[in-house]
Structure formats: C-alpha cells, structure tokens
Steps between C-alpha positions, in 0.01 A plus 500: 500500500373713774433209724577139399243204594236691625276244541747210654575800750108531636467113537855523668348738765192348530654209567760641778273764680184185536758355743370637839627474842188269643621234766285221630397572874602198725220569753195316586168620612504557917312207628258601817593471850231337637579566893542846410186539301279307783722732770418838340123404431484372844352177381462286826325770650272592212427125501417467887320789502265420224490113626380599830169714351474186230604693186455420240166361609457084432292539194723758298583364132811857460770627673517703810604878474885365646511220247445710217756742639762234475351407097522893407898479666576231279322600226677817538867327477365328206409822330839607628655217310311565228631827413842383517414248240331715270759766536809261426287349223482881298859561621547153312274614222656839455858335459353250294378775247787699529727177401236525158634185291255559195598885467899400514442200253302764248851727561753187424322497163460831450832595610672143264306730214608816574865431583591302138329816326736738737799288433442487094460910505813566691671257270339715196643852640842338495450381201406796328798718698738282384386491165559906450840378677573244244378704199734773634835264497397342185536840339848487691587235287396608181703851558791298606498259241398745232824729598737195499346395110549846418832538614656191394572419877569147616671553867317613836466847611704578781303671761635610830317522824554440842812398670677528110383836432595591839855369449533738160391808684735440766750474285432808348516702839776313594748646219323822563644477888827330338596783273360771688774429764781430267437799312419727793867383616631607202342830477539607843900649469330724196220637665484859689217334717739227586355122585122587483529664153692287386223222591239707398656551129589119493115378588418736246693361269447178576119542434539624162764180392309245670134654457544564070686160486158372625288685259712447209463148576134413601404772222714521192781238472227183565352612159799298358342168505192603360378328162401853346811686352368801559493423885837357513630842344371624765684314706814536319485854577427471824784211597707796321332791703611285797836452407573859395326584856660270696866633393397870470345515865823334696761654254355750601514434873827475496581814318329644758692345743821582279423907502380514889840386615742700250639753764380869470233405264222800597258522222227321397521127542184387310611718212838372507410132555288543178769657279786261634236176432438651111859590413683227686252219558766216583792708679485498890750615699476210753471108541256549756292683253484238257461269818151783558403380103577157532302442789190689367493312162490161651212626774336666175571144348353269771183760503487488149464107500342452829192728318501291209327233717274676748258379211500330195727668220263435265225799537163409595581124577534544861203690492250241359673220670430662847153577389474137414650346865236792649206416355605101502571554905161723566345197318648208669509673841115591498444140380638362760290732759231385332534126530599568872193676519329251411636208674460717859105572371511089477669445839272772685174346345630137572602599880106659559408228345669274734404678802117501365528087462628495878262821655194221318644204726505717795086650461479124420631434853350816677137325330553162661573689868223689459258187399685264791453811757121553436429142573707457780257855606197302455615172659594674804180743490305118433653364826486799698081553465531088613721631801230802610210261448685235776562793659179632515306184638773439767359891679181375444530159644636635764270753590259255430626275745540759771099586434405172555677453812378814667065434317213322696323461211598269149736682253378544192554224255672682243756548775591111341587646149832619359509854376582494105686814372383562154802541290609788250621461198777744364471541076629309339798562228364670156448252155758729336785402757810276288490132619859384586512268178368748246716789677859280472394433114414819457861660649676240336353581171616874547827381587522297186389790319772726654753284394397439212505931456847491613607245202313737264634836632863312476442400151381867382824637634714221320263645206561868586875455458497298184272800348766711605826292335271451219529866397889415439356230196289816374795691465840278542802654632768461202762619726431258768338238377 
C-alpha cells in the first residue's frame, strides 16, 4: 500500500500540531496611583481655585468640568482593561477552536473505520502474492515427486551448494596445482625451453587429465545408475571412454617424457610420441616415467570421482530437487517478510495509536488551563473596575474637600454622594464550549475506543498470518510435512 493508515495518520496530526505554545500571563491589571494622578492633574489647585469663585455653584445637581475629567481618566483605564479582557478572551477562544474536540472525535471514528479496512487489504495483497508463491512450489512438488515415481527412486538427491560445493571445486583446482608441479618437474630435464616449458606442457596436460575426467564423469559415466538401459549404455560407454582416456592421455605423457630425454633425439617429438604410444603402449624406458603415469591416473582418478558428486549421479535428480529447495525457500522466505510486515504495520498503528490516546489527555489538559486562565482574567478584570471605582471617588473626595475649604458659599449637595462606575461586562463563553464533565466522558470514550482499535488491529494481524499458514493446508508440503 502506498501509504498505510491514512486516516489514523490525519487524527495523529491533528492531534499533535492543536498543541500550541500559549502560557498563562502571571500579571495583574496596574492599579492607579492616586498621588500621581491628583499630582499630574494638579488637583489641590484645580480644587482651590474653583472653591474660591464657588464652583460648582450651590444648586448644581452634575459634575464640574475637573470632576468629570477625573470620571473620563478612569473610565479610560477601564476601557483600557477592557481590551485586555476581550483580547485574552479571543486569544482563549482561538486556542479553544483550534484544540476542536468534536472534529478530532469525528476523526477517531473515522480513522477506527478506515484503519481495519487498510489493515484487511494489505493482509489481502499478501495473501494473494503468496498464493502465486505457493501455487509455484506446489508444482515443485509434483515435478519432484512425479520424477522420483517415475524413476523408481527412494533416497534424497544430493545437491551441493555453498561451503560443500565450494570444497569439491577446490579440490578440483587443487590437483590441477598438485600435478601441474609434479609433472612440470618431470618434464623440465626434456624440454629445449627448460623449466617454463616444461611447466607450460605439464599445465597443459594436466588440464586435459583432470578437465575430461570431469566431463566423463558429470556427463557420461553417471548414466550408470539410471533405471533406463538405454541410458546406462550410455554410461557404460562413457565409464569406458574414461578409462581408455585416462590411460591413453598419461601413457602418453610419459612417452613423451620417454622420447624428449633419449640423447640426440632431433626429429619430431609429437610424431614420435604418437608412434612409440601405438606400437609400444606399456614399454618405458624409465621408473620415473611410469612414476609420470602413475601419478596422472590417480589425479585422473580422484577427478573422475570427485565429479561424480558435484551433483547427483542420477541425471535430472539434482536438478528438480534444487528447483524444489528454490521455490520451497522463495516461498518460505517471502512468507516470513510478509508476516513481519505485518506485525511492524500492527506495532506502527498501535504506537500512533498510543501517542493519539496521550496527545487527547494533553488538549484535555491544555482545555482545563485555558478554562481556569479565562476566569482567573475575569476575576481579576471584576476586582480591578472595584479598585478604579475606590480609586476614582478618593480624587474626587479630595478635590472635593479642598473646594469646600477654599468656597464662601454651600457646596453642592451632590458633593455628599459616592460616584458609581457603571460596570462592563466582557462576553461571555459560547453555548457550544465542552463543559468539564461532558469533555472528560467524551475523551475517555475516545480512549476506550482507541483501545479497543488496537485489540482489533492485533487480532486482524493474528488473522493475517493464519490466512497465510493456511495456504500450506491448501496445498500440504509432502516433503515436509
């Protein structure tokens, strides 16, 4: 699948990128300095000033031009406030929205949908490669078991490969490096090009014996064991080929060794080697001539048998049997990547899953902070409008004080009165907003529901890999069991 869980991986960043990097401000609206307020409007003097030509006049119900400059200042710091408020309460609203509990609970059951759907169709593309697989090793079986019917065979094939095979090979090079030096020492008095022709004839040589014991072997004399006579002729005549091969080529070796050290000899050694090996076969002049044959046949010998069991003797066993362990190994090995595959889909999925379950907790958290921090706002913005209302009749108690002192004439009687700051109201929270009950049953349901996905998505896997050892019950290994 091009990309696994699609779903479960949008609630998974939803869920991680709603997280934001808000923190709750531990500051408090300024509270007013009331000696500095009076000190900048110049309040005593105002006061005295206006006292002294009796204003406001005895019968006036409002405030004087100074009072209402001291209202508007406070009423400006409560507008101040204000905007503070109402700004941290769309901050709060904003992170509220973006924390979105109804669209990640709509994605929890979307994704526990999607994400048993995704988990049944990668478990059906296995299924389906591993059938061809199966069907393939099946035939295997049939060929294999349909040439040992056929052929009356009851043992295993031997089949070579790795370190074994290696082993043969070497074995094979080694007698090549063996008899190339022991025959190179022999040759070398006899040759005009002295020690390097003398090699040079003797790795020749040494080829040709070791090399046709080889294909006499893996090619002709392993038709012997066949069941069909016509086959083990075959192989009669080739065990003979061997043999007459085998004595010609090092008799004739050492005839050739034989002529090239006769003293005076000046004419044609191939020529002679030839005639001497037809007339005289078995007479050489020297021990260390026969010692030349000797050695060859039993290289030729161990070549000859070493070949025999590079593969099976019996022709076309090996074959089919290594077909067989092929197609059983491509089967069993892609098997097993599949059921890994599968239990790392199951481990990924369960791990998102975990970290959605904890990321809910946390924007469960972040919610509460949020919720606790706007009250605290409003508290404090409640107690600071109290704060600029005391403040607020203290500079106008004094300054009417001061005007009272410094008038001839009654103050006015409203002069008697407290001034009452009307109060603002930030909005309040929307309907839609999670209470903290509903909101903790509502994340804990999801959880539940998460977990319960996880137990689900376990279970399909445990039912992925017994659809793929079921295909073994479709077609039963005879060899194996």
């Amino acid at each position: 699948m091009a990309k696994k869980f699609d779903s479960l991986n949008k609630l998974r960043e939803k869920i991680a990128t709603s997280s934001h990097g808000y923190r709750s401000s531990t500051e408090t609206f300024a509270s007013i300095d009331v000696e500095k307020v009076a000190k900048d409007l110049d309040l005593v003097e105002a006061a005295q000033e206006n006292g002294r030509n009796n204003r406001p006049p005895s019968s006036a119900k409002s405030i004087d031009a100074f009072e209402r400059t001291v209202v508007e200042l406070i009423r400006d710091e409560q507008k101040s406030a204000h905007q503070i408020v109402e700004d941290n309460l769309q901050l709060f609203s904003e992170r509220m929205a973006g924390l979105d509990f109804d669209e990640k609970f709509g994605l929890i059951r979307q994704a526990n949908e999607a994400s048993v759907t995704d988990f049944k169709g990668e478990v059906s593309v296995g299924l389906d490669e591993l059938h061809d697989k199966r069907r393939i090793l099946h035939t295997a079986e049939v060929e294999y078991e349909d040439f040992r019917k056929r052929n009356r065979l009851v043992r295993a094939a031997r089949v070579s490969s790795g370190f074994t095979l290696y082993m043969k090979f070497a074995i094979i090079v080694l007698l090549l490096i063996i008899e190339t030096i022991l025959n190179g020492s022999f040759l070398a008095g006899g040759s005009d090009e002295g020690l390097v022709g003398g090699f040079t004839l003797a790795l020749t040589f040494s080829v040709m014996n070791i090399g046709g014991a080889l294909l006499f072997s893996m090619f002709l004399a392993t038709h012997l064991v066949h069941r069909n006579w016509l086959f083990k002729l075959v192989g009669l005549l080739g065990a003979s080929a061997y043999a007459a091969y085998a004595v010609g080529i090092n008799l004739g070796l050492a005839h050739y060794r034989d002529i090239s050290l006769r003293p005076g000899f000046e004419g044609d050694i191939g020529t002679a080697t030839m005639q001497s090996l037809t007339s005289t076969p078995f007479q050489l002049d020297s021990v260390n001539s026969w010692l030349l044959f000797g050695l060859g046949f039993m290289f030729s010998i161990i070549a000859f048998i070493d070949g025999t069991y590079i593969r099976d003797p019996y022709q076309g066993y090996g074959g089919v049997r290594k077909r067989l362990d092929r197609d059983r190994q491509d089967y069993i090995s892609r098997k097993d990547d599949l059921i890994d595959t599968l239990c790392g889909i199951r481990d990924d999925h369960n791990a998102k899953v975990e970290e959605v379950v904890g990321n809910l907790s946390k924007s469960q958290r972040e919610y509460r902070a949020i919720v606790e921090h706007r009250a605290r706002i409003l508290s404090l913005f409640a107690t600071h409008q109290d704060q600029l209302e005391r403040a607020g009749n203290t500079l106008l108690k004094r300054y009417r004080a001061e005007n009272t002192k410094a008038r001839e004439t009654a103050p006015p009687k409203y002069f008697e009165s407290q001034w009452k700051m009307d109060r603002i109201q930030p909005r309040k929270p929307g309907d839609a907003e999670w209470g903290e009950k509903e909101l903790s049953e509502g994340i804990r349901s999801a959880q539940d529901e998460l977990r319960a996905q996880m137990k689900l998505i376990s279970k399909e896997c445990e039912s992925g890999i017994e659809q793929y050892r079921a295909l073994d019950n479709i077609h039963p290994d005879k060899l194996h069991g």
